[in-house]
KOLGU-847568 format. One record per residue (C-alpha): chain; residue in three letters; x negated, y negated, z; residue number from 1. Coordinates in steps of 0.25 Angstrom, whole numbers, plus 5000, padded with zeros to 4 digits. Layout:
REM KOLGU-847568
ch  aa  px  py  pz  i
A  Ala  X  Y  Z  NUM
...
REM end
This chain:
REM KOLGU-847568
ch  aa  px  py  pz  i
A  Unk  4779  4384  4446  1
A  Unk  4784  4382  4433  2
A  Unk  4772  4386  4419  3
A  Unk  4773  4383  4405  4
A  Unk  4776  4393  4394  5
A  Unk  4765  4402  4390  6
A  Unk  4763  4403  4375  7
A  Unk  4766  4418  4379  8
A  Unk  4779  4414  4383  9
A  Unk  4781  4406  4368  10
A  Unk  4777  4416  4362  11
A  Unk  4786  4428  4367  12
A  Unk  4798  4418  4367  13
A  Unk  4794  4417  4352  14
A  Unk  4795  4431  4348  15
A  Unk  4805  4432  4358  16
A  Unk  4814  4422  4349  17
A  Unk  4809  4427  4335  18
A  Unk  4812  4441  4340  19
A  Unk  4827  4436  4344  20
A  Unk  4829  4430  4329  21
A  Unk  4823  4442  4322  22
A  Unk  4811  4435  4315  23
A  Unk  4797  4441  4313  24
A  Unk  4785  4433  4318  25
A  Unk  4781  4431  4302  26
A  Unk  4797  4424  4299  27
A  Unk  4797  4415  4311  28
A  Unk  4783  4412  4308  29
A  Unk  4789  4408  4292  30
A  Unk  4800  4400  4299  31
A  Unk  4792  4392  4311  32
A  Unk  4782  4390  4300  33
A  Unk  4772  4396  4307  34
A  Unk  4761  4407  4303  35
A  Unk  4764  4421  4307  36
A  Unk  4751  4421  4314  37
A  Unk  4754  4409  4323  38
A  Unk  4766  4414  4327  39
A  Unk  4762  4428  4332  40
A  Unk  4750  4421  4341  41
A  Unk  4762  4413  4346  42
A  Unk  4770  4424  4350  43
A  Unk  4759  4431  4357  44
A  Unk  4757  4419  4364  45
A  Unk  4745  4413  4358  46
A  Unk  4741  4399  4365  47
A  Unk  4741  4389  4354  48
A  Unk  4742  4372  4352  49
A  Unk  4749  4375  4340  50
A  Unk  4763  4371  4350  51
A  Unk  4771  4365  4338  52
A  Unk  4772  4376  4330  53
A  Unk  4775  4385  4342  54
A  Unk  4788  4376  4344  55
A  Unk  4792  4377  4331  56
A  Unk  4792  4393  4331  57
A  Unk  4802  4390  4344  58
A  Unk  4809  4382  4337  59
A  Unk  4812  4388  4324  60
A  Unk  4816  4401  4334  61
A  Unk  4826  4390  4341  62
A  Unk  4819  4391  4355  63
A  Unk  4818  4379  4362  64
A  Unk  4806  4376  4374  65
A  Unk  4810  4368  4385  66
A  Unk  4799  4359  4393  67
A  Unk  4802  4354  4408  68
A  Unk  4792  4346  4412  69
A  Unk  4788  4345  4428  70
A  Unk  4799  4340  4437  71
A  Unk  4811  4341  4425  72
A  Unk  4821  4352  4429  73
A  Unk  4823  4364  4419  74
A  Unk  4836  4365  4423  75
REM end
């Protein structure tokens, strides 16, 4: 049975990304626009509603998220 992405999982594809480009939490932080605070409770996986500035972090690290909804085929 297929599950939803943990903010776990977001948050270690996060670093994982910012890791890959060579930036320091504090420097992506600058360019998503985010505080530095906020983006290390997000790459430990802290839960939060706050799902808009979540996406832009992916974005500025160019990662994309894909959504299938029931019965659409991921392939």
């Amino acid at each position: 049975m297929p599950r939803g992405v943990t903010p776990i999982e977001v948050g270690e594809a996060i670093r994982k990304a910012r890791k890959a480009q060579g930036l320091r939490q504090d420097e992506l932080a600058g360019l998503a626009g985010v505080g530095n605070r906020f983006l290390i409770e997000v790459e430990r996986g802290k839960a939060t509603a706050q799902i808009g500035r979540v996406l832009h972090v992916l974005s500025v690290l160019g990662c994309d998220i894909e959504i299938r909804l029931p019965g659409e085929d991921g392939e």
